[in-house]
C-alpha positions as CSV (number, residue, x, y, z in Angstrom):
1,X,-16.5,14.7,-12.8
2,X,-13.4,13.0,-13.8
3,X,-15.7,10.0,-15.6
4,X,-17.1,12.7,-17.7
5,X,-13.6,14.2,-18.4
6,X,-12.1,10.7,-19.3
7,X,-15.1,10.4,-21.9
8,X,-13.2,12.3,-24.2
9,X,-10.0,10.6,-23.2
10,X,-8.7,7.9,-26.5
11,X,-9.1,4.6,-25.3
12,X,-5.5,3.5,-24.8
13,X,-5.7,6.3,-21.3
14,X,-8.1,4.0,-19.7
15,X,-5.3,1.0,-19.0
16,X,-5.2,1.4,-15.4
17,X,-1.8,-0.9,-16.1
18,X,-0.1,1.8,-18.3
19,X,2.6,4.1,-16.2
20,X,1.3,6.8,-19.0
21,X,-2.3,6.3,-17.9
22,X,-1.5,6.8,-13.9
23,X,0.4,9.5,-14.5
24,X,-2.5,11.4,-16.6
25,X,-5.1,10.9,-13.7
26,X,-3.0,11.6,-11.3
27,X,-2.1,14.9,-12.5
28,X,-5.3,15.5,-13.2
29,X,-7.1,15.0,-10.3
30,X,-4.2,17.2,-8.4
31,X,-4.5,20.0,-11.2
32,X,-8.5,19.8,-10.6
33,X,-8.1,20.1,-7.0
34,X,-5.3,23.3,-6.9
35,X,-8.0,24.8,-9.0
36,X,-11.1,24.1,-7.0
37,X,-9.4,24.5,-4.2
38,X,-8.3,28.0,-4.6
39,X,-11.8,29.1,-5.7
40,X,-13.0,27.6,-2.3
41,X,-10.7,29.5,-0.7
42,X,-11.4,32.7,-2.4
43,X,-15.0,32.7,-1.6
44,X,-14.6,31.7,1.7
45,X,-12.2,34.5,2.4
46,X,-14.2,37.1,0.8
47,X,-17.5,36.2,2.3
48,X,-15.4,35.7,5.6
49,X,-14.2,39.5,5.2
50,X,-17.4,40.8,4.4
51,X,-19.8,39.3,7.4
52,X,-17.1,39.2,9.8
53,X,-16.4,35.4,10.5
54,X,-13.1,34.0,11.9
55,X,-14.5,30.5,11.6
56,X,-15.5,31.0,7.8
57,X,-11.9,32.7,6.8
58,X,-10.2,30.5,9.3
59,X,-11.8,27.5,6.9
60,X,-11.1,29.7,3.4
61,X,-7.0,29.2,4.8
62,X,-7.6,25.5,5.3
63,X,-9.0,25.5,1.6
64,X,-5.3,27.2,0.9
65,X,-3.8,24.3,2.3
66,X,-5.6,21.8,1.1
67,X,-4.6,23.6,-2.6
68,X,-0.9,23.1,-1.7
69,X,-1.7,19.9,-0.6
70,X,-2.8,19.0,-4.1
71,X,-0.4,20.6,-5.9
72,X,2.0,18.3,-4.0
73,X,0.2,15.1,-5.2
74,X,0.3,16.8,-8.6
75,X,4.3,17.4,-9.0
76,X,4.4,13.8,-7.4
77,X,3.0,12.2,-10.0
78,X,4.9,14.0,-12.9
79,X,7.9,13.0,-10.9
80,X,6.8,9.5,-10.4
81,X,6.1,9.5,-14.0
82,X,9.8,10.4,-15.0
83,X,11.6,7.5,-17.5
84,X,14.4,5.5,-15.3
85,X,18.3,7.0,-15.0
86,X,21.9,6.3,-14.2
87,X,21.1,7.8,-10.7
88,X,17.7,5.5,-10.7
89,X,17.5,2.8,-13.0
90,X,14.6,1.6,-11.7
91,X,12.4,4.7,-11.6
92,X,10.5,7.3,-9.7
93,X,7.7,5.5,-9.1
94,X,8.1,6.0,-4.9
95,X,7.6,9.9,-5.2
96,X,3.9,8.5,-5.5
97,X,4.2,7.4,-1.6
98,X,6.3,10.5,-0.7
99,X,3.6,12.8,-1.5
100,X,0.8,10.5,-0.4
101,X,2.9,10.8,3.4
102,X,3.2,14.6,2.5
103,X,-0.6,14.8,2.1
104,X,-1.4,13.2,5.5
105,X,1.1,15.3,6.9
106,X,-0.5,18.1,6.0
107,X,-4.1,16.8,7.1
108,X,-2.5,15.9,10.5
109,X,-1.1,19.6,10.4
110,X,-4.7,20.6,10.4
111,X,-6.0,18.9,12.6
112,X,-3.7,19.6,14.8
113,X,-4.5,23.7,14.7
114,X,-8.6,22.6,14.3
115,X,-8.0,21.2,18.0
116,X,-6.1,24.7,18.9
117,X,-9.2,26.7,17.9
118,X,-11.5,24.1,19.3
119,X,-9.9,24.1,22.2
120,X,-10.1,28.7,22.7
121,X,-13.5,28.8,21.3
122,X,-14.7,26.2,23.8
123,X,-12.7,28.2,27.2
124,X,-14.1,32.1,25.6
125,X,-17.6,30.7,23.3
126,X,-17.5,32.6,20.7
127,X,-21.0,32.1,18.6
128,X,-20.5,32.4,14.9
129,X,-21.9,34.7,12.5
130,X,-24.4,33.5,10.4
131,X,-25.8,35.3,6.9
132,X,-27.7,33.8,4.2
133,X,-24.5,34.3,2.2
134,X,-22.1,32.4,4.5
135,X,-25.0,29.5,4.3
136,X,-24.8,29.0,0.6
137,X,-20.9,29.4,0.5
138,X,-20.7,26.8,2.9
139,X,-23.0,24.7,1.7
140,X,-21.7,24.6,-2.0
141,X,-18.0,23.8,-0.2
142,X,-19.8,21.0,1.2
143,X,-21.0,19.6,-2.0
144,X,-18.0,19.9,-3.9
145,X,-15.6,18.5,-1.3
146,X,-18.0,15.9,-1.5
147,X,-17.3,15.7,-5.2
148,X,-13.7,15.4,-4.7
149,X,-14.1,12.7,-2.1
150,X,-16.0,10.8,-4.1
151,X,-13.5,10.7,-7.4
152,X,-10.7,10.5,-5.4
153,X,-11.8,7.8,-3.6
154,X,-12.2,6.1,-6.4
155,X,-9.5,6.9,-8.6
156,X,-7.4,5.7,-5.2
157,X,-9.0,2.4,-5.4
158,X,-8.7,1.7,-8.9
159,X,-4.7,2.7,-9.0
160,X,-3.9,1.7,-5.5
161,X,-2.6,5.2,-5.3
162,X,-1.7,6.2,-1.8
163,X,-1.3,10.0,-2.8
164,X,-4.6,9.9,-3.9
165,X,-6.7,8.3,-1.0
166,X,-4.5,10.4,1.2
167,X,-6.7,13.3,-1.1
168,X,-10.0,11.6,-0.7
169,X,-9.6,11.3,3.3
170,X,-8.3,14.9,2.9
171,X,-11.4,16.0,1.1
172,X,-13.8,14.1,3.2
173,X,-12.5,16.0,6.8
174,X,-12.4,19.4,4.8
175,X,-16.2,18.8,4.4
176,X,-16.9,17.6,7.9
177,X,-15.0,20.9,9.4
178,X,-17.3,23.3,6.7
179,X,-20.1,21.4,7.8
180,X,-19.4,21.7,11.7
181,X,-19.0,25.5,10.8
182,X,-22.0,25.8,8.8
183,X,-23.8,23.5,11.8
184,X,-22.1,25.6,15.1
185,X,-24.4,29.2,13.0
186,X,-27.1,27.3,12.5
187,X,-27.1,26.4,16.1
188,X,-26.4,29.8,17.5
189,X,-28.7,31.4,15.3
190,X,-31.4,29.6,16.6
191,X,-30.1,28.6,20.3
192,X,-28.4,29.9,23.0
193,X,-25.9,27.5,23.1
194,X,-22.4,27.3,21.3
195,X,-21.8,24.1,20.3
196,X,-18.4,24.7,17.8
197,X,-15.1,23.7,19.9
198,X,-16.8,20.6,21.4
199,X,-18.0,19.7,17.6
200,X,-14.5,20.4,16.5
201,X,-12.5,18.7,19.3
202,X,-14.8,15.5,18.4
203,X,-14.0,15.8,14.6
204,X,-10.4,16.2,15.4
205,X,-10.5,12.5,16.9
206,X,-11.6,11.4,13.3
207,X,-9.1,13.4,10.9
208,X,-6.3,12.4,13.6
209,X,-7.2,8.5,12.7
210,X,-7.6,9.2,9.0
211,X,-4.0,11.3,8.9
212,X,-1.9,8.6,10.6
213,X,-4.2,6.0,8.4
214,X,-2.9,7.5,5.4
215,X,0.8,8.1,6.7
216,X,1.1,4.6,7.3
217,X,-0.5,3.6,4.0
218,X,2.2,5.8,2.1
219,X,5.9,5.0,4.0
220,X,4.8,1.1,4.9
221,X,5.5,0.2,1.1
222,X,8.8,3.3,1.7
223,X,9.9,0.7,4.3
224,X,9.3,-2.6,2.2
225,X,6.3,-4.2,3.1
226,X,4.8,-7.9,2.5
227,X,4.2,-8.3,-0.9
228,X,-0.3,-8.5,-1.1
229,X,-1.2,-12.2,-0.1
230,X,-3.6,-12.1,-3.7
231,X,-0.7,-11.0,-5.5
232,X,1.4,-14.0,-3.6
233,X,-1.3,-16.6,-4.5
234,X,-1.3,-15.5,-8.1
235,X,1.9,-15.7,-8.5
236,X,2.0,-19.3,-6.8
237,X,-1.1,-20.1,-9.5
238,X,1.0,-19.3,-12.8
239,X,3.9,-20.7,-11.4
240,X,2.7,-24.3,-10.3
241,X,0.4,-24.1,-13.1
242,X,4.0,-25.5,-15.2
243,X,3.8,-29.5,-14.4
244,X,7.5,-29.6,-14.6
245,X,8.1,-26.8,-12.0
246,X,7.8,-29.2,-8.7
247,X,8.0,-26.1,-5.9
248,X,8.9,-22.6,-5.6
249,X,10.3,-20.8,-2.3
250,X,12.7,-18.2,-1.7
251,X,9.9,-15.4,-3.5
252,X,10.8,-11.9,-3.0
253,X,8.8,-8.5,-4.3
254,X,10.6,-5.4,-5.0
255,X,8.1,-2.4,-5.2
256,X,9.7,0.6,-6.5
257,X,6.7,2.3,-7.4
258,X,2.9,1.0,-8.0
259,X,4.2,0.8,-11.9
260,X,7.6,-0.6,-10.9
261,X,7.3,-4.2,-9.0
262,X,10.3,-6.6,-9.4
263,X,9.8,-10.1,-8.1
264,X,12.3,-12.9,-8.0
265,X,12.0,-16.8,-6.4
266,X,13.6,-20.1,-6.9
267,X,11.5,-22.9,-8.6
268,X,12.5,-26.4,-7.9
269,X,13.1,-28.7,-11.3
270,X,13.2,-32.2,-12.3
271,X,17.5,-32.3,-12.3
272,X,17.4,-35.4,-15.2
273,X,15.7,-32.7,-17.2
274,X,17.5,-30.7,-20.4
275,X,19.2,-27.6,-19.3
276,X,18.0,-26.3,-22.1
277,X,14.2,-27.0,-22.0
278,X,14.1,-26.1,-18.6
279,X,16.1,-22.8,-19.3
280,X,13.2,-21.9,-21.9
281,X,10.2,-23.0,-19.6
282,X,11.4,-20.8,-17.1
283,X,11.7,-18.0,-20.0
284,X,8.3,-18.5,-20.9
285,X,7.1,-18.3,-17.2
286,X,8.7,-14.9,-17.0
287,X,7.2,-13.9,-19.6
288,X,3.6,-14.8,-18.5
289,X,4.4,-13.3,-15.1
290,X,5.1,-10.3,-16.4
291,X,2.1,-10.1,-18.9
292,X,-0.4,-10.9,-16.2
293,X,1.1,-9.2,-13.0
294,X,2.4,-6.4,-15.1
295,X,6.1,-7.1,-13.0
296,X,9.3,-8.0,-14.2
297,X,10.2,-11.7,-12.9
298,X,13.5,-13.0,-12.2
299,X,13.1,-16.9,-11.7
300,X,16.5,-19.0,-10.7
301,X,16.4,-22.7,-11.2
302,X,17.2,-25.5,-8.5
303,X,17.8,-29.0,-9.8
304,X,15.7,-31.7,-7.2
305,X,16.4,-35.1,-7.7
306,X,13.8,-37.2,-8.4
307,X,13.1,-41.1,-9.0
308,X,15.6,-42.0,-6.6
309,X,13.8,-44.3,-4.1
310,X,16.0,-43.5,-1.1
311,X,16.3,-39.7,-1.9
312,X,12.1,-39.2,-2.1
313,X,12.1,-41.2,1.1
314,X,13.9,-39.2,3.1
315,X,12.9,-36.3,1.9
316,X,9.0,-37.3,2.5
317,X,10.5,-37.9,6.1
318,X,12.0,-34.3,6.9
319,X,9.1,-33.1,5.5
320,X,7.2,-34.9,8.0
321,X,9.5,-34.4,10.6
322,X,9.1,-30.4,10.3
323,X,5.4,-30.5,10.4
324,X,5.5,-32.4,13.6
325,X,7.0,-29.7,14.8
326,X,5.0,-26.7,13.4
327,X,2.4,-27.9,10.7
328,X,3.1,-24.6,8.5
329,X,6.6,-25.0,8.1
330,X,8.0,-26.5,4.7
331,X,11.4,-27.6,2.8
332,X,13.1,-26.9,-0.1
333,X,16.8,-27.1,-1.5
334,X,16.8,-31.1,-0.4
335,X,20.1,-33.0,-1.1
336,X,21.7,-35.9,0.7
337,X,25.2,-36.6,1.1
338,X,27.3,-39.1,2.6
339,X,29.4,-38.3,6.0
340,X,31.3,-40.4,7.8
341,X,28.9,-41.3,10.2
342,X,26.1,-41.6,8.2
343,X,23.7,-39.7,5.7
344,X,23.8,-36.4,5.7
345,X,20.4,-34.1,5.3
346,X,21.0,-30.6,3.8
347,X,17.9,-28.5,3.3
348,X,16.2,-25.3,4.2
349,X,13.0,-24.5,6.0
350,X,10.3,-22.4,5.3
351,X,8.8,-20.8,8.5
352,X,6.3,-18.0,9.1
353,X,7.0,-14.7,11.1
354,X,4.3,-15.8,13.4
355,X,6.2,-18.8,14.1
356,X,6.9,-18.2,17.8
357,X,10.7,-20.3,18.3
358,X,13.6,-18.8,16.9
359,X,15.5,-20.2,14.1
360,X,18.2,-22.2,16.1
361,X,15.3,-23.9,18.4
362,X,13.3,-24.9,15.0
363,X,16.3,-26.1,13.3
364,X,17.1,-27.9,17.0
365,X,13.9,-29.6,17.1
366,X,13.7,-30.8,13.3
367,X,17.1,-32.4,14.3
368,X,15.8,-34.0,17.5
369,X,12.6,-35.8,15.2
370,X,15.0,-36.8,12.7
371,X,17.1,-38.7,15.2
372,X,14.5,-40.5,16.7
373,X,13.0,-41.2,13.1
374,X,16.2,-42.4,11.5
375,X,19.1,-43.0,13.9
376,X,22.3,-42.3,12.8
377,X,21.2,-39.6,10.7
378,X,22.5,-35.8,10.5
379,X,21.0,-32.9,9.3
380,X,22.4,-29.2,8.1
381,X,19.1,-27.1,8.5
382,X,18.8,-23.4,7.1
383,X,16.0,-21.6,8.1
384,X,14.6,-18.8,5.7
385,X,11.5,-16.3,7.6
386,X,9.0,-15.5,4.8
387,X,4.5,-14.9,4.7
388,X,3.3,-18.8,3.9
């Protein structure tokens, strides 16, 4: 449905990278749902009125709600959409995960009252009533919750919009709870037994997962979550790609909306090298960044020395000397200075969140292997946590 509708669309709205783009389909697919929605709702209702069926009007209010539902995910995206200001220079983009958590609320919401009727029809059975009209109401509901599943889904997936998978899940229990009504008067029609709460108790299980699913889908990136590990590798690729950029560390995503990611990290250059070449290299690396990742990239510079015999030396060593100790950690920000007892190692490590000892035992035990490897020899360890 939407594919057909985007046909007519010019070509510059099918840029899944384009804020302007995201905003359209998003506002479209809620606009489509609030409509087809209500006229769910209004058949239901009526047909519910007219053969006497609590389960059918019962499902023509959940229609209702699913239409407020999708007029949430509808102002969300005009909001998101909204050009930055004093109060929020960096957007509105998260209003995109606010509604997606709004969404799931409301699908946990009706779960929660499915199980409540479930619950009553399966302590006083109450068998459904079943007319040829009710059967190709339901049905149709079926078919075009279906629909919605499907281009929501998809839409989801191709934006990595939580507000709208939140809709897809939404649509996908709305047609499981018509088809467990439509199911329960078939089964009563033909049988003696009433089959309805148990069937709805059951379905409750799955729209309970698929609610919290999508509620954690929508506040993890409210909370700040790990930047993608794909996203992380690709930024590594452009990066290192650049023979004069040595290492990078210290990398840090800022998502304030799926149109809105700001990234930073320190890259490690050649020190001898001209300020100024290095100063338009990194430039240029921004730039590329931001092309290909559709992010704006804030890259600082730290000077390495290199070509100094004893320098490389010990820093191959307390590289070493932290892998003996956990073979994922790494170093960066390596100087040397003179003390009065000796040479003086200053750098940081790089250790994963999985890494089970704390900071001051890592640092503790890099210390103890450096002693033993070069006597005499101190070290001023920083540990930095980061997803290696």
């Amino acid at each position: 449905m939407i594919t057909l509708l985007s046909r007519r669309f010019p070509k510059d709205m099918k840029n899944t990278q384009d804020p302007r783009v995201r905003r359209f389909y998003g506002m479209l697919c809620g606009a489509l749902g609030v409509v087809l929605n209500c006229l769910l709702s209004l058949g239901k209702f009526l047909v519910g009125v007219f053969c006497g069926s609590i389960s059918v009007t019962a499902d023509a209010l959940n229609n209702l709600l699913d239409a407020a539902s999708c007029a949430i995910t509808l102002v969300g995206f005009h909001m998101a959409g909204q050009k930055p200001d004093p109060d929020h220079p960096f957007g509105h983009g998260r209003i995109e995960y606010v509604s997606g958590f709004l969404v799931s609320i409301l699908t946990l919401f009706t779960m929660v009252e499915l199980a409540k009727s479930s619950l009553e029809k399966i302590v006083t059975p109450d068998p459904p009533v079943f007319s040829p009209l009710s059967f190709w109401v339901l049905s149709l509901s079926i078919f075009v919750k279906c629909v919605m599943f499907l281009y929501n889904r998809r839409l989801g997936k191709r934006f990595d919009a939580p507000a709208m998978k939140a809709a897809a899940i939404d649509s996908l229990s709305d047609a499981l709870v018509t088809a467990l009504v439509l199911g329960s008067a078939l089964l009563s029609r033909f049988t003696s037994f009433t089959a309805d709460g148990w069937c709805g108790l059951i379905l409750c299980l799955f729209i309970g997962y698929a609610g919290l699913d999508a509620a954690k889908n929508a506040v993890s990136p409210l909370l700040g979550q790990a930047p993608d590990k794909d996203f992380v590798r690709r930024v590594n690729r452009i990066v290192l790609s650049y023979p004069k950029v040595l290492g990078i560390h210290d990398l840090m995503v800022h998502n304030y909306g799926p149109s809105q990611v700001l990234l930073s990290l320190h890259a490690e250059v050649p020190a001898q090298e001209s300020l100024v070449e290095i100063h338009e290299l990194i430039d240029a690396i921004e730039r590329r960044l931001g092309e290909e990742l559709n992010c704006q990239a804030l890259i600082h510079m730290d000077p390495v020395q290199t070509g100094d015999r004893e320098t490389d030396r010990l820093r191959a060593l307390a590289k070493a000397c932290a892998r003996q100790v956990d073979p994922s950690l790494t170093i960066h920000d390596f100087r040397i200075t003179q003390a009065p007892q000796g040479t003086k190692l200053i750098f940081d490590v790089a250790a994963p969140y999985a890494c089970p000892l704390s900071d001051q035992e890592l640092a503790q035990a890099i210390r103890e292997q450096l002693s033993q490897a070069e006597p005499g020899c101190e070290a001023s360890i920083a540990v930095d946590r980061q997803e290696i």
